[in-house]
matplotlib code that plots the C-alpha trace (Angstrom):
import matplotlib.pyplot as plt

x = [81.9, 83.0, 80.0, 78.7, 75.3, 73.6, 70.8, 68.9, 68.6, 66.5, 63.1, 61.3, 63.8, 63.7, 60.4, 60.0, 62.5, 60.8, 56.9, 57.7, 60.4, 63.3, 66.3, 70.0, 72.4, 75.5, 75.3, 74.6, 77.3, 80.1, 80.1, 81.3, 84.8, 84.7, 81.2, 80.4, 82.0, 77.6, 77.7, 80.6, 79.2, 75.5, 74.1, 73.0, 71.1, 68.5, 67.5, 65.1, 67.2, 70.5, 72.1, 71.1, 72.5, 75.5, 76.0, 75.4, 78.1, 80.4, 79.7, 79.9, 76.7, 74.4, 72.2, 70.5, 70.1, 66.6, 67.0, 64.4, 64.6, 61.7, 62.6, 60.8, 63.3, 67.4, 69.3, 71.4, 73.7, 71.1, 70.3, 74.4, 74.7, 71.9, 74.4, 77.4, 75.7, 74.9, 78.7, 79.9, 77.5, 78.5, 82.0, 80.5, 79.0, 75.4, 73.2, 72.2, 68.5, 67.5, 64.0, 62.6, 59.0, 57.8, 54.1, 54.4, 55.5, 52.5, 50.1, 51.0, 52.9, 51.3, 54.3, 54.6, 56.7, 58.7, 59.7, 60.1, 62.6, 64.7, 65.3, 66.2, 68.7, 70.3, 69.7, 70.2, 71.7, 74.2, 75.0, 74.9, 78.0, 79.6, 79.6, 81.1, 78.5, 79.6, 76.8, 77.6, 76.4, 73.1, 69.8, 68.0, 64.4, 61.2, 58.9, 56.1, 58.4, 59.1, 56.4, 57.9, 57.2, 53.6, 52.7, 53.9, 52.3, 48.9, 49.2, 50.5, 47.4, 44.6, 46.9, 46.1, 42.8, 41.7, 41.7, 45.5, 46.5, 44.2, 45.8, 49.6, 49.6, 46.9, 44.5, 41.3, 38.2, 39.3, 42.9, 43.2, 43.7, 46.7, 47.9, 46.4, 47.8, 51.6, 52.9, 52.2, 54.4, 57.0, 55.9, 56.6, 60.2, 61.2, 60.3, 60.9, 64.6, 64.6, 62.6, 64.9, 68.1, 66.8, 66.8, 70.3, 70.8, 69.1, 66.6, 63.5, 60.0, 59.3, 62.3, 63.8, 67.3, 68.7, 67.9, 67.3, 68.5, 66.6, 68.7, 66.3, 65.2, 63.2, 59.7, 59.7, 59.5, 55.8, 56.5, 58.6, 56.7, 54.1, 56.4, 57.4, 53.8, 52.9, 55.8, 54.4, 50.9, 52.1, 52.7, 53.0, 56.3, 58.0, 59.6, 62.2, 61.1, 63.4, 65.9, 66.2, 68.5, 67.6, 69.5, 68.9, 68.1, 70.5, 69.8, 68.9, 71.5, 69.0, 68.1, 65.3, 65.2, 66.8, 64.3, 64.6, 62.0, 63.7, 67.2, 68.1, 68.0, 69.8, 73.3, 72.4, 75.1, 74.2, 75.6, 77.6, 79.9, 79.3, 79.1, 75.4, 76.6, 79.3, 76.7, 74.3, 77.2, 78.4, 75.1, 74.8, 73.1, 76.6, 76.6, 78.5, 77.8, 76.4, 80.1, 83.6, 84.7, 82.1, 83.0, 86.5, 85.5, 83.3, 83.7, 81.4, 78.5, 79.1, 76.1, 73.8, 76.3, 75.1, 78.9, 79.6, 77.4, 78.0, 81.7, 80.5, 78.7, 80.5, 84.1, 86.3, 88.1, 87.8, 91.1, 90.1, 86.6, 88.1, 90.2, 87.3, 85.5, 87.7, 88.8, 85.2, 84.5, 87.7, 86.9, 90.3, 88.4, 85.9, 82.8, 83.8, 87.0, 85.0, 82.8, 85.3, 86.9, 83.7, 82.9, 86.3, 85.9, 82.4, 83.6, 86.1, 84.3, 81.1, 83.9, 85.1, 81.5, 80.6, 83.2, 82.5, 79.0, 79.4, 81.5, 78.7, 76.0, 75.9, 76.6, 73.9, 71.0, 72.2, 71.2, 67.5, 67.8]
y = [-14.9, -18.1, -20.0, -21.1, -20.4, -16.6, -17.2, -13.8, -15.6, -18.7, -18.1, -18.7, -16.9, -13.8, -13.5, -13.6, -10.9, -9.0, -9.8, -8.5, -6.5, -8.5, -6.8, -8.7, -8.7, -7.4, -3.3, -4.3, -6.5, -4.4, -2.3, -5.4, -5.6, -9.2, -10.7, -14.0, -16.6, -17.2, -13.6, -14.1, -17.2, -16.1, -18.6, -15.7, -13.5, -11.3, -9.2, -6.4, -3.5, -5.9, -2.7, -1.3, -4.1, -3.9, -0.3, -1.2, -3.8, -1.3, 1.1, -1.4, -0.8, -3.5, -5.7, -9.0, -12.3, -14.5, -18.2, -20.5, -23.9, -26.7, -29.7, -32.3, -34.6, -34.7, -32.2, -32.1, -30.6, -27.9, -26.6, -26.4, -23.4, -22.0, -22.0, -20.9, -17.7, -17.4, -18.3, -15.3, -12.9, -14.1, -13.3, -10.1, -9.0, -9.7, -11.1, -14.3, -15.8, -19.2, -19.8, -23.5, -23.8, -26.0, -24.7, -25.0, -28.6, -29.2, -27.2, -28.4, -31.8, -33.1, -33.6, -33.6, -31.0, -34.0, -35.1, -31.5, -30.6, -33.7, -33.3, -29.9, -30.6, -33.5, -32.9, -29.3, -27.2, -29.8, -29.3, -25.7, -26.1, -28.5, -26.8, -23.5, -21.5, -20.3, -21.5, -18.6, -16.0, -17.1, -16.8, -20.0, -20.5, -22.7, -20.9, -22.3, -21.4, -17.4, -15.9, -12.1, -13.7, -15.5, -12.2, -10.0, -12.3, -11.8, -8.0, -8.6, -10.8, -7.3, -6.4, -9.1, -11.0, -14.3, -13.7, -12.4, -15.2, -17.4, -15.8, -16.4, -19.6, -21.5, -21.7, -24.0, -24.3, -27.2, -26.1, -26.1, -22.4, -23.3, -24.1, -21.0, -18.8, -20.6, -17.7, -14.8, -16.5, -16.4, -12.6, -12.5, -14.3, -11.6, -8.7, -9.6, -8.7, -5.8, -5.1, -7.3, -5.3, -2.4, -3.0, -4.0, -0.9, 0.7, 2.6, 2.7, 3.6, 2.7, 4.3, 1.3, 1.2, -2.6, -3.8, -7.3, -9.9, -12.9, -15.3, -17.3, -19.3, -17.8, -19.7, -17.6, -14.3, -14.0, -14.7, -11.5, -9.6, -10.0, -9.8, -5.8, -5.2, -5.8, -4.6, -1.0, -1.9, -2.5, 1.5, 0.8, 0.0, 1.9, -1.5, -1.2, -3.6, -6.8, -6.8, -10.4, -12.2, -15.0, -17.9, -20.9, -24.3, -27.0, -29.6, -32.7, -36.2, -37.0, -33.8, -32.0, -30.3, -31.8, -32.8, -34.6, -36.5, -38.0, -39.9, -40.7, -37.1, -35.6, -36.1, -35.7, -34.4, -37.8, -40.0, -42.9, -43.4, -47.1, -48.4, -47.6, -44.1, -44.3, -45.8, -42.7, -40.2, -42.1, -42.6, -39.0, -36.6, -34.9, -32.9, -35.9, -36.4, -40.0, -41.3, -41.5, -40.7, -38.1, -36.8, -36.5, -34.5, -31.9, -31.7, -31.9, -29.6, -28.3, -26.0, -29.2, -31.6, -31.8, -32.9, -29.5, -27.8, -29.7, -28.5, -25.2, -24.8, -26.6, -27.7, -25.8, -22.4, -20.3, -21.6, -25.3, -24.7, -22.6, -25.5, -28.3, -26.4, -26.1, -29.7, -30.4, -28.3, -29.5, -32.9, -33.6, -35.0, -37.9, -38.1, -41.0, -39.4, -36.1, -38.2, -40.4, -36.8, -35.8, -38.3, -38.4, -35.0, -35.5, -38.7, -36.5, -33.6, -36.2, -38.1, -34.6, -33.4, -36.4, -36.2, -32.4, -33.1, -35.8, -33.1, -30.4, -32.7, -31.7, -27.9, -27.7, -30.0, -27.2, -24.1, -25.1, -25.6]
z = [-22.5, -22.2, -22.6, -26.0, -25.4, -25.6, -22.8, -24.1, -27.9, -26.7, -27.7, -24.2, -22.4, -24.8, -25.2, -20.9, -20.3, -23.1, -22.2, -18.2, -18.3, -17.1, -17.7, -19.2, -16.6, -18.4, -17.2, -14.0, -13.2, -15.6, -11.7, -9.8, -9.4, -9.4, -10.6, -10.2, -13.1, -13.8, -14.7, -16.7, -18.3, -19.4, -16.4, -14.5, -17.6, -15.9, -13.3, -11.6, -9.9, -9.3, -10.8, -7.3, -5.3, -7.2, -6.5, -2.4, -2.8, -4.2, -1.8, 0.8, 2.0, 3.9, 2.5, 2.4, 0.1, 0.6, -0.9, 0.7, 0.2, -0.2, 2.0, 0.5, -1.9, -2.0, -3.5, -6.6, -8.6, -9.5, -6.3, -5.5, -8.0, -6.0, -2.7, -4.9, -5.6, -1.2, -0.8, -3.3, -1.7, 1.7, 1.5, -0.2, 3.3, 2.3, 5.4, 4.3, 5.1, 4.3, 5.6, 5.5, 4.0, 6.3, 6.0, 2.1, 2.2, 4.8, 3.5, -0.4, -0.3, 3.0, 4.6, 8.4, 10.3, 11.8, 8.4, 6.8, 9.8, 9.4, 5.5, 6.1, 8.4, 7.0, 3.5, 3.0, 6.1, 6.6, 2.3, 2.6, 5.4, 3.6, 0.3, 2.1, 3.5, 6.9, 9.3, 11.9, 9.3, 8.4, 9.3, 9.2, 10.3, 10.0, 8.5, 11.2, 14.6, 12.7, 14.6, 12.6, 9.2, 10.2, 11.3, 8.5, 6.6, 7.8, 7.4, 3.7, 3.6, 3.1, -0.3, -2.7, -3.2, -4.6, -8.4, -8.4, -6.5, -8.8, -11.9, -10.9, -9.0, -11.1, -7.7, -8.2, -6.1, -4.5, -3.5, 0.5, 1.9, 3.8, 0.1, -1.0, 2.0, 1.2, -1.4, 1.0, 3.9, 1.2, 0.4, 4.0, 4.1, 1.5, 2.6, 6.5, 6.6, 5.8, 9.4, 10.8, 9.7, 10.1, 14.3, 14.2, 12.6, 14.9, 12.6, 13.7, 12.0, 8.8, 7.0, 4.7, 4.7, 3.6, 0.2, -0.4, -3.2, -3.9, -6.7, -8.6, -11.6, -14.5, -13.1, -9.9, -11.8, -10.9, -7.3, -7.3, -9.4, -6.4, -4.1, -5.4, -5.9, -2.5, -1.5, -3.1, -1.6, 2.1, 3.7, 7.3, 6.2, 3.5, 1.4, -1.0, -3.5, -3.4, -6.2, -8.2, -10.2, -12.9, -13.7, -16.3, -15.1, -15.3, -18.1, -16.7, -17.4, -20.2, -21.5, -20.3, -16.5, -13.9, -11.0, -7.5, -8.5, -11.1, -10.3, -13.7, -14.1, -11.5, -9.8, -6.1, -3.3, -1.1, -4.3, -3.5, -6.5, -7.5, -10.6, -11.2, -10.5, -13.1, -15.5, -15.0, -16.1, -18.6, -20.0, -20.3, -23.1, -25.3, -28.3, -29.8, -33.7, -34.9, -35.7, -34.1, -38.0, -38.0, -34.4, -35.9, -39.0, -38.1, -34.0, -31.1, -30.6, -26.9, -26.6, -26.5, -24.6, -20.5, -19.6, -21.5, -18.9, -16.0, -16.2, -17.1, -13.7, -11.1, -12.2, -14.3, -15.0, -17.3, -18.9, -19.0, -19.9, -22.8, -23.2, -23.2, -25.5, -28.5, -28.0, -28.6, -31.4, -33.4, -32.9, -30.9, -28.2, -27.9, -25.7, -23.9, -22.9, -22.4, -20.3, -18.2, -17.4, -16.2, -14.2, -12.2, -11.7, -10.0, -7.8, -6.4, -5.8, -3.8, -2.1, -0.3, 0.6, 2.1, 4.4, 4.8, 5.1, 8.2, 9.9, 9.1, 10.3, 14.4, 13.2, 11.3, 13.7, 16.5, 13.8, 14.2, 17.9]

ax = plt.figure().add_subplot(projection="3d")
ax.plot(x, y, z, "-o")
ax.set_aspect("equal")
plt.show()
């Protein structure tokens, strides 16, 4: 493993996969001939019945991969390992389906459906294309025009009642019921292909045939746990309960989680790289010691540096990574050079997707058409 950090010996983590029965990733994806470099690097730690989707992709089987996406601030660096993970399973032969909560963000954040529908087009389907998803084999949707879903979702409705969804979701007595009836549309955009692949495959009844994948962060886990408890609930169709994958967060610039609603946080796809932009990098939380001459002695601390990470995720191999890291350690390199590096290697990398991202931007307005 490349990485410096062992995601299964951080406290929370540990005591999450142990408390609900997450299991580490590392048998599951030993049957991959080419796992993912998050595998590989301890980003991607956990999982419920991946082993199973990793037996279908070696079998070269069918199956499916749910990511929704929340279109209510810009996206950053965080959600991009999100779409990595939709690109390797793409080009793995997974259907890929990307609904658009809509009715959350209206039902939850009070936004309009005008407004909902323009961020997700210009914010997010137009990054997904420009980061190299290939917009003619997905399945994208608003959750409030996927008359399938609503439906299924008001079937799934009769198998869970108010004091589970009070339990999980933190429900008051004041909470709208749109808000309320939000997690079972997503129930809903889970479970859904599976009907939907199915008819292409031409199997009809209730026999389940495709499984589906839904790549996550550790927060969602009681999302899926109801997800596969309904999914056992539910007999007029006989569900295979969806398999997930958990990956860490990324650290935010300053420490902490990165959010959208915080830019000093966050490096956003839409950046323009001015000198504010420079400034936030460079201004970023390392594993640096106190001192240059201290630096020198006893070397950097990687495992707690977010340029570390950064490169970790998005920008090098396994050979410069390697690289980086023992540089760091042995004090040979600084964290303003470390930095400077980084930072060039970002501009570069928001310089191309811009220009990918203007040529994505009709492709991806006609996908909701």
């Amino acid at each position: 493993m490349i990485t410096p950090w062992e995601v299964t010996d951080d406290v929370n983590y540990k005591n999450i996969m142990e408390n609900f029965g997450i299991k580490g990733i590392e048998e599951a994806v030993a049957k991959l001939e080419e796992p993912h470099q998050f595998m590989n690097r301890g980003i991607i730690f956990g999982h419920r019945d991946f082993d199973k989707i990793a037996d279908t992709i070696k079998e070269k089987k069918k199956f499916a991969v749910v990511s929704g996406m929340m279109p209510s601030g810009k996206m950053h660096m965080g959600h991009k390992m999100v779409v990595d993970q939709l690109i390797y399973y793409q080009n793995l032969g997974a259907e890929i389906y990307i609904p658009i909560a809509d009715l959350e963000a209206y039902w939850a954040r009070d936004l309009s459906f005008e407004t909902t529908k323009k961020l997700a087009i210009e914010e997010y389907i137009a990054n997904y294309i420009a980061l190299g998803l290939n917009p003619e084999k997905i399945n994208v949707y608003l959750q409030s025009k996927n008359e399938g879903v609503k439906d299924l979702a008001l079937r799934l409705a009769k198998r869970v009642n108010f004091t589970e969804m009070k339990a999980i979701y933190g429900f008051k007595n004041e909470t709208n019921i749109g808000h309320i009836y939000a997690p079972l549309v997503q129930v809903a955009d889970i479970l859904h292909p599976q009907m939907v692949e199915n008819e292409k495959l031409g199997i009809k009844g209730n026999k389940s045939k495709v499984p589906v994948l839904v790549p996550v962060g550790i927060d969602q886990d009681p999302h899926i746990r109801l997800t596969r408890d309904i999914a056992g609930r539910y007999k007029d169709f006989k569900f295979i309960p969806p398999a997930s994958t958990y990956h860490r967060f990324m650290t935010g610039l300053l420490g902490g989680k990165m959010s959208s609603s915080k830019p000093e946080t966050a490096i956003y796809l839409t950046d323009e790289t001015t000198k504010s932009f420079k400034k936030k990098v460079m201004s970023c939380k390392t594993g640096g010691r106190e001192t240059l001459e201290e630096q020198k002695e006893k070397g950097g601390m990687p495992e707690e540096c977010v340029i570390y990470e950064i490169c970790a995720y998005h920008f090098m191999n396994d050979k410069e990574l390697k690289e980086l890291y023992e540089d760091c350690k042995s004090g040979k390199l600084t964290c303003g050079n470390c930095k400077k590096q980084c930072y060039e290697k970002v501009s570069e990398f928001l310089t191309d997707l811009k220009e990918k991202r203007d040529n994505a931007m009709e492709v991806a307005q006609k996908i909701l058409e």
